[in-house]
Each structure stands twice: as structure tokens, then as C-alpha cells.
N, C-alpha and C positions, 0 to 999 in steps of 0.2 A: 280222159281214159288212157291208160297205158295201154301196151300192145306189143306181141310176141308171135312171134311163125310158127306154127305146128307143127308135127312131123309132116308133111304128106304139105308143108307150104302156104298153109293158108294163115292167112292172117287174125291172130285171134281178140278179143278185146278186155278187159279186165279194169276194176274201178279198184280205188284203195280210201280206206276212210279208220278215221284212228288210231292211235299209236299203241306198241306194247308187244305183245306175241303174238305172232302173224296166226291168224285163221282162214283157210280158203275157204271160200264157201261157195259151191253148185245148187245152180238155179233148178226146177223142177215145170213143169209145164205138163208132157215136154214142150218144148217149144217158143216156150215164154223169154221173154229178154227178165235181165236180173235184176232189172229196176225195180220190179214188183215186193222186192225183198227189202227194200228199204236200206238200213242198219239196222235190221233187226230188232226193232224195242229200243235202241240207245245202246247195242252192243258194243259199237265200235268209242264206247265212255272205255272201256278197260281191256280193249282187242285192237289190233291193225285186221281190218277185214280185207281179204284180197277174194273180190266176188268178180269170179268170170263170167261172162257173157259166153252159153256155149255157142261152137260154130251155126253160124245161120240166122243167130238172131241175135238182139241189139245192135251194138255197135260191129259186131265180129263179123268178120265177110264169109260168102257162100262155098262152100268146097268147091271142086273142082270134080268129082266124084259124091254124090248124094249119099253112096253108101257108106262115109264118112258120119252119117248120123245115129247111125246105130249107138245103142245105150253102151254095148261093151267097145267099141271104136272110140268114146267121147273119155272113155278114162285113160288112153294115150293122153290126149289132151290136157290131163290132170298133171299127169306125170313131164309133161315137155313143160309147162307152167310152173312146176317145182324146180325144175332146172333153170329156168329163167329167172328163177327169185332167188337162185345160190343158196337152197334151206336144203342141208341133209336131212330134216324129220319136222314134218308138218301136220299142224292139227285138221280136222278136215271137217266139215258140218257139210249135209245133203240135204237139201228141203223137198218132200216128195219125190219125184221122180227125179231129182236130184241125190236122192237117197240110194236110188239103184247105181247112179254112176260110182257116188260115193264108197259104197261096199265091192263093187268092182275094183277101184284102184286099194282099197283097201286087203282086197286077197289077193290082187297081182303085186301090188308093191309092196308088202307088211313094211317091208324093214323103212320105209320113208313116210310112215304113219305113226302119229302121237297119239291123240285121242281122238275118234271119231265119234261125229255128232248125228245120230239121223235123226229128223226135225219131222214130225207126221210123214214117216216116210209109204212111200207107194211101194208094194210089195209083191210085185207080177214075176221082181227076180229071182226073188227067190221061193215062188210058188204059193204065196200065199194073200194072193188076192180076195177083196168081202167075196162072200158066197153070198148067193143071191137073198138067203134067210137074214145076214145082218141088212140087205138093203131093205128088207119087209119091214124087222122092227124098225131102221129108222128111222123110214118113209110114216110109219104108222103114229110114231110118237109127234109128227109137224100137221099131221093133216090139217089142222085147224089153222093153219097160218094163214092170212091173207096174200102170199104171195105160192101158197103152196102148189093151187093147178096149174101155173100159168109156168114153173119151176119144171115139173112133174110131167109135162108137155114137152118142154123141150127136152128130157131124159127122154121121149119116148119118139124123140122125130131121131138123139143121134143116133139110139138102134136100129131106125131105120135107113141109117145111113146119112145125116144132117150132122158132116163136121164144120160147118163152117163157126167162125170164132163169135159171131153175133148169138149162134144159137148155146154155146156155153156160155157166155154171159148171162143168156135165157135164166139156163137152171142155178145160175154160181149162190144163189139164195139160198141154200141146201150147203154148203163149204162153212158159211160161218154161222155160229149161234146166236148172235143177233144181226136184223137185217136193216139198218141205219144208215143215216148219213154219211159216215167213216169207208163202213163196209160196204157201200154203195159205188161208192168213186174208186173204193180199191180194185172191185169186181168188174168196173166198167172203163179202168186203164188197159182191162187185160185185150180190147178193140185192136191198141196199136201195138200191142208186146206180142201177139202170138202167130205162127206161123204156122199152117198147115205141113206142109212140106218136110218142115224140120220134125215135127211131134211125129208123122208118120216114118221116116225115116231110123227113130228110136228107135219104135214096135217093131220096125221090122224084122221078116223071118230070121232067127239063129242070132238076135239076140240075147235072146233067155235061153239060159241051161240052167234051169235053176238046184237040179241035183249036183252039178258040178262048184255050182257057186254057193250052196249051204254046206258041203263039203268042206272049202275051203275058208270059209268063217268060224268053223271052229273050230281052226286051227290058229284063227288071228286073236291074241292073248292079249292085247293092249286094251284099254279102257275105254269102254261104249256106253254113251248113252244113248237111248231109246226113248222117244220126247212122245209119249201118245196124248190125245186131246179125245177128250169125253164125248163132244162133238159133232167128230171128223167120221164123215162114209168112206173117206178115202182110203183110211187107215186105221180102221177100229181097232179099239182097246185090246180086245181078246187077242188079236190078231198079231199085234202090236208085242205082246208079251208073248207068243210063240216062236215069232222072232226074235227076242230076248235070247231066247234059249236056245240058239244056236253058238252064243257068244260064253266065252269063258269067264269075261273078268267085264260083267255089266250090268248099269244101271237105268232101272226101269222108272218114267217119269211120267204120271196122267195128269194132266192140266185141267180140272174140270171146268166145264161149262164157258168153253172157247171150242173153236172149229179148226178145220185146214190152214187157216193163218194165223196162228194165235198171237204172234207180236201185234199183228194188229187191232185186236180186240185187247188184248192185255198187254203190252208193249214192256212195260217194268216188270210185272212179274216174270216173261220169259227170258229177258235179259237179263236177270238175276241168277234166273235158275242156270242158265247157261251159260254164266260167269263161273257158278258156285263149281259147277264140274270141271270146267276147262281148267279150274286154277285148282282144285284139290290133290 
């Protein structure tokens, strides 16, 4: 792992894997280390990936101040990382809640953004979170799963307040569209990548302004793709394309019948798809 100081001194951590034009990529959770992200599908076959580990978790050390974790605080981060890689204009992909940091540094910095990538992205920034109706049809379309009460249980302990990261494990059966060997071990690394602390620190109050920050999106003219998955409760389709539309110059993409991770359910075809954009 390489490693660079932030503004505010803390020490941050970041991996690098394959050669070509650099793409940063932010990890989503919140909270989660970046390991979870892999390369991508085989991204890094036609990309240099520079995937940060945000502060607090993986390899990157604890602030010094908590409220250093906030989602609109973490795109300093972005920005002190582009200066330590000497790139005047960088591509940028956000995976979930990596999506919100990503569209932050994307409306504070336009001018040191290429093309930005959000990956099922989670959508609280800019105010358009599922509404309880897309969780009904989801929910309704899986009942019949074998793993579906036991999922469906743990949705309903973390409402009542059960964040700890065993009980997301619980439910993470509900993220991908099929629930396998693969998707098993991916769900169940998330034990030692996730930290409470940090994912709370995100949410925190007066991180979202989310009318200031759809404002400002559509005034950023550079090339978006919008990666939705057929899937994903995180980040439904509908939802997914009204977000679209805040963007002037963007490309809407549904991945059918893959989840919240879809590199890992389909690895080549997301890593094609999002060769095909980066390089067009």
C-alpha cells in the first residue's frame, strides 16, 4: 500500500494495480475497507486503479477529529490524493456510498474531473433514496428464497437499532442476485472490512445538502456514467435514471439480473462495460 497525509495530517492509504490511465476509485460502505472492491472484474487489464482506502478503515489510520468522516469532509480527501499523484485531471468511479463522495469532489472540483463513474451508486446525497414502495416490490419479488426470513430479520433488528456488522452480514443475501459460493465469501469478508464508527461518522448531521448538491451537478458537463443493476435495493433502477437527469452530458447503464456488486456476480461483463465508457 502506498500512502499520503491529508489535509487535517492523517495518514491515508491507497493500493495501485494495473497500468494505463489512472482511475481513482472510492470505496462505499460507508465504512468498509477497499479490499472488497477487488479490480473490479479485471479492470485494472486496461486501467492503473488508484483505490483509496477512506480514512478509518483498511489500511488508512484514524483521524484525530471523528468529524473528519463526514461524506462531504472525505472529498478533501479525494482532492489532497490527486495532488499526491501530480494529475491535473482525473477519472474518478464511486461504488455506493462511494458515489456520494464521488459527486461531491465532482461539484467542488469540476475542473480536476474526466469522466466520472458512479457504480450502483447510494443516493441519500442527493435526495433520492428507495422509498419504502421500491423496498415492498423488492422484498415481494424474493420471498420465496430460502435465505429470505432469516435476511428479512435482520432488516428489521437494524431498524430497531442493531448496527452491528454481523447483523449486515445477516441481511447482505438481499445485495446480490444470486446467493452462492462466490457471493457468500464476498458478503461474509465484509466481518473484518467494516467499521461502525466510520459509516456513522458519514451520516452524520449536515452532511447532506442534497439541494445544494443536485444544483451543482448540473452544472458539471463532463461525461457520467450511471451504472444501475436490475438487482440492487440499494440503488434502483427508476431511481437510478432520475439521477441521470441531473447530469448534462450522461450515460445511463442497467446491468440486468446482478445486485449491489455486480463485478462480482459478472466480473467481465462490468469490466468491459466500464472500459467501453472510460475510453470512448
Amino acid at each position: 500500500m502506498a500512502r499520503f497525509t491529508s489535509f487535517d495530517g492523517t495518514e491515508l492509504a491507497y493500493r495501485e494495480a494495473g497500468e494505463g490511465v489512472p482511475l481513482v476509485v472510492l470505496a462505499g460502505g460507508p465504512g468498509r475497507a477497499s479490499e472488497y472492491l477487488g479490480a473490479l472484474g479485471g479492470l485494472d487489464a486496461s486501467r492503473r486503479l488508484i483505490v483509496l482506502d477512506n480514512r478509518g478503515t483498511g489500511e488508512s489510520a484514524e483521524p484525530a477529529d471523528p468529524f473528519t468522516y463526514r461524506r462531504d469532509m472525505l472529498v478533501r480527501d479525494v482532492e489532497v490524493l490527486r495532488r499526491h499523484l501530480g494529475l491535473d485531471v482525473v477519472d474518478v468511479l464511486g461504488h455506493s456510498a462511494g458515489a456520494g463522495i464521488a459527486m461531491g469532489y465532482a461539484a467542488d472540483f469540476p475542473e480536476h474531473v474526466g469522466k466520472l463513474v458512479l457504480l450502483t451508486p447510494a443516493l441519500r446525497s442527493v435526495g433520492l433514496s428507495p422509498e419504502q414502495s421500491d423496498w415492498d416490490t423488492f422484498l415481494a419479488a424474493r420471498a420465496d428464497q430460502p435465505w429470505f426470513e432469516a435476511a428479512t430479520t435482520a432488516l428489521e433488528r437494524n431498524a430497531a437499532g442493531d448496527d452491528s456488522v454481523q447483523n449486515r452480514v445477516a441481511a447482505s443475501p438481499l445485495l446480490y442476485a444470486r446467493w452462492d459460493e462466490t457471493t457468500r465469501a464476498h458478503a461474509d469478508a465484509e466481518l473484518g472490512q467494516w467499521k461502525f464508527e466510520v459509516a456513522a461518522g458519514y451520516n452524520a448531521e449536515g452532511a447532506f445538502v442534497p439541494g445544494v448538491l443536485r444544483r451543482a451537478l448540473t452544472e458539471f458537463d463532463h461525461p457520467v456514467l450511471v451504472y444501475a443493476c436490475s438487482e440492487d435495493p440499494i440503488s434502483p433502477v427508476r431511481r437510478c435514471v432520475e439521477l441521470a437527469e441531473l447530469f448534462p452530458d450522461v450515460t445511463v447503464h442497467v446491468h440486468e439480473g446482478v445486485g449491489h456488486y455486480p463485478w462480482v456476480e459478472e466480473p467481465q461483463a462490468v469490466s468491459s462495460r466500464l472500459e467501453a465508457f472510460l475510453a470512448s
